[in-house]
C-alpha positions as CSV (number, residue, x, y, z in Angstrom):
1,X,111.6,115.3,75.2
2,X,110.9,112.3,72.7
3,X,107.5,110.6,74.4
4,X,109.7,107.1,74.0
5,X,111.6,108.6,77.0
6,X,109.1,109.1,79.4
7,X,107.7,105.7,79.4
8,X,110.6,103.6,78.6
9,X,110.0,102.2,81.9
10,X,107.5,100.3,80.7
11,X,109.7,98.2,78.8
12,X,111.3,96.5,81.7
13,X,111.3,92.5,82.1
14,X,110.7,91.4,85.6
15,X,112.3,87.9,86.4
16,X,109.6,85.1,86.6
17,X,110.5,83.3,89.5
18,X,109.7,86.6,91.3
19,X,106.3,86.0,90.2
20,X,105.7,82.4,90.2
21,X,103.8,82.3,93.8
22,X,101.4,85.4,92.6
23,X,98.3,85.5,90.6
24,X,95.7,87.8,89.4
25,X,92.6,87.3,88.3
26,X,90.8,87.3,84.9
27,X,88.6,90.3,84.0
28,X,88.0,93.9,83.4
29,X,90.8,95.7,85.0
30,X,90.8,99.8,86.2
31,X,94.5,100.9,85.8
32,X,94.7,104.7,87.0
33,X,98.9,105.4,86.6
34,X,99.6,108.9,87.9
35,X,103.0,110.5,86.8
36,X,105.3,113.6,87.1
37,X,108.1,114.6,84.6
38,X,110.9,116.3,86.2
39,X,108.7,117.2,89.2
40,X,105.8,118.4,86.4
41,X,102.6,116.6,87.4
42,X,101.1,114.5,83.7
43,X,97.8,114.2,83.2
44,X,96.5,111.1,85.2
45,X,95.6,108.1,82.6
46,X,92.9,106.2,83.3
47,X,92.0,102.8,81.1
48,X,89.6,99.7,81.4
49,X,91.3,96.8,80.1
50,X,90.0,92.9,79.8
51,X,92.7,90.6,80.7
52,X,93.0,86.9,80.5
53,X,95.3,85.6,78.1
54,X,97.8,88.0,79.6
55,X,97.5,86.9,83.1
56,X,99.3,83.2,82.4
57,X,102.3,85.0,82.2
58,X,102.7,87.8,85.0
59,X,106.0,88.4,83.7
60,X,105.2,89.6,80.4
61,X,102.5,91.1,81.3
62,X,104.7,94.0,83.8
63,X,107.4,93.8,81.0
64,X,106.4,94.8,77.4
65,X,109.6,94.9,75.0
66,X,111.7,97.9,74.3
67,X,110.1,98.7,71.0
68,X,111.6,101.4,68.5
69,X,114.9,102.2,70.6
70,X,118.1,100.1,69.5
71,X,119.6,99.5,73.3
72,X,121.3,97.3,75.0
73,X,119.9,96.8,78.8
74,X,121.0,95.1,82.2
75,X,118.4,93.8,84.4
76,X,118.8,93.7,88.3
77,X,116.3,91.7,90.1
78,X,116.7,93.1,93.9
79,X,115.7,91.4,97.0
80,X,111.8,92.0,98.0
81,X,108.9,90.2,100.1
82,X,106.7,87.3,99.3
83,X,104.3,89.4,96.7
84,X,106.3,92.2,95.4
85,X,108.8,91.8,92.1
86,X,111.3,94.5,92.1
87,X,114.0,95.4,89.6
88,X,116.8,98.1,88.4
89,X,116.7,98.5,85.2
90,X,119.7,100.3,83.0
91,X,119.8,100.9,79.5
92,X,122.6,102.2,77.1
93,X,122.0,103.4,73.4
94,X,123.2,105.7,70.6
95,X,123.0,109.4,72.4
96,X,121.5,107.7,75.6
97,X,121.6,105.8,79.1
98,X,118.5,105.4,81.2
99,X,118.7,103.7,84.4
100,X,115.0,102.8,86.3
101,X,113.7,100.9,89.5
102,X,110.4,99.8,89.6
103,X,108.4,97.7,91.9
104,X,105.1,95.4,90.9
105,X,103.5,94.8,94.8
106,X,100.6,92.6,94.1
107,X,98.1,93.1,97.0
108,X,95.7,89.7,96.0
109,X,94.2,88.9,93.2
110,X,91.7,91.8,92.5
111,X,94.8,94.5,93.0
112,X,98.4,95.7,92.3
113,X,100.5,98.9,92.5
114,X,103.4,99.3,90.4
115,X,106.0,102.1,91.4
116,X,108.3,103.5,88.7
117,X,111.4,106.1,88.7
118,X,113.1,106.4,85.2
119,X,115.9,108.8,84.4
120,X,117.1,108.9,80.8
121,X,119.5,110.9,79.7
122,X,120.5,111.7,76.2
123,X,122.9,114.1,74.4
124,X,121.2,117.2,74.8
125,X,118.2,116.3,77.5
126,X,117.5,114.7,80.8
127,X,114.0,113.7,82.1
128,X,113.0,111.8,85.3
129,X,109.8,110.1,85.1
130,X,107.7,108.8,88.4
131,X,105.0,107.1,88.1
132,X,102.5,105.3,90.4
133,X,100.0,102.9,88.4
134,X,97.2,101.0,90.7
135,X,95.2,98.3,89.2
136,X,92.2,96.7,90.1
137,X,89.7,94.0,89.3
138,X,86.1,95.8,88.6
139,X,84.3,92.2,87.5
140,X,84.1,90.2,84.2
141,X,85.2,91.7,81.1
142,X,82.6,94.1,79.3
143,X,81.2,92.4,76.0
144,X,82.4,94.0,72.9
């Protein structure tokens, strides 16, 4: 399975306005994302990151672009409470179709879970991806 298809589910957009009323807050960040590949446990990844810039705008932030797969995709906002962005996602290219939900639940400031299901499909292969990535604020951002 091409690696592209196991995380295209990070390439989703989530619509702003879902996001407008939530806010995290600048810092070092401990994001510990926990996945399975067709039921097949990954290895848990585990990353510091700084974030400030990339805080302004929550939206891109959850949604990096789809980058090196020529696709066109849909986007589905779907209902969900005060605090939580949630979205279908379905995407349609040369020898594939992946269709995703995911949901961003931001818990305050110093915290957020984000809950993916991906299934891509192309010619030959199929992979569903589930992932469970939990965020939170450890302080400021380590020098360097």
């Amino acid at each position: 399975m091409h690696a592209w298809c196991k995380w295209l589910a990070v390439a989703m957009a989530v619509p702003w306005c879902a996001l407008a009323q939530s806010k995290l807050d600048e810092g070092n960040w401990h994001i510990t994302t926990k996945s399975t590949t067709n039921g097949k446990p990954e290895p848990v990844q585990e990353q510091d990151e700084c974030l400030r810039d990339e805080l302004k705008d929550l939206a891109a932030y959850f949604s990096p672009a789809l980058e090196g797969v020529a696709a066109k995709c849909t986007r589905t906002p779907k209902k969900a409470p005060d605090g939580t962005i949630a979205y279908k996602l379905r995407c349609v290219g040369k020898g594939f179709t992946m269709d995703a939900s995911s949901e961003v639940k931001i818990a305050g400031p110093r915290q957020f879970t984000v809950i993916l299901k991906v299934d891509s499909k192309t010619t030959k292969e199929r992979a569903v991806v589930e992932a469970r990535a939990e965020g939170r604020h450890t302080g400021s951002c380590k020098p360097g």
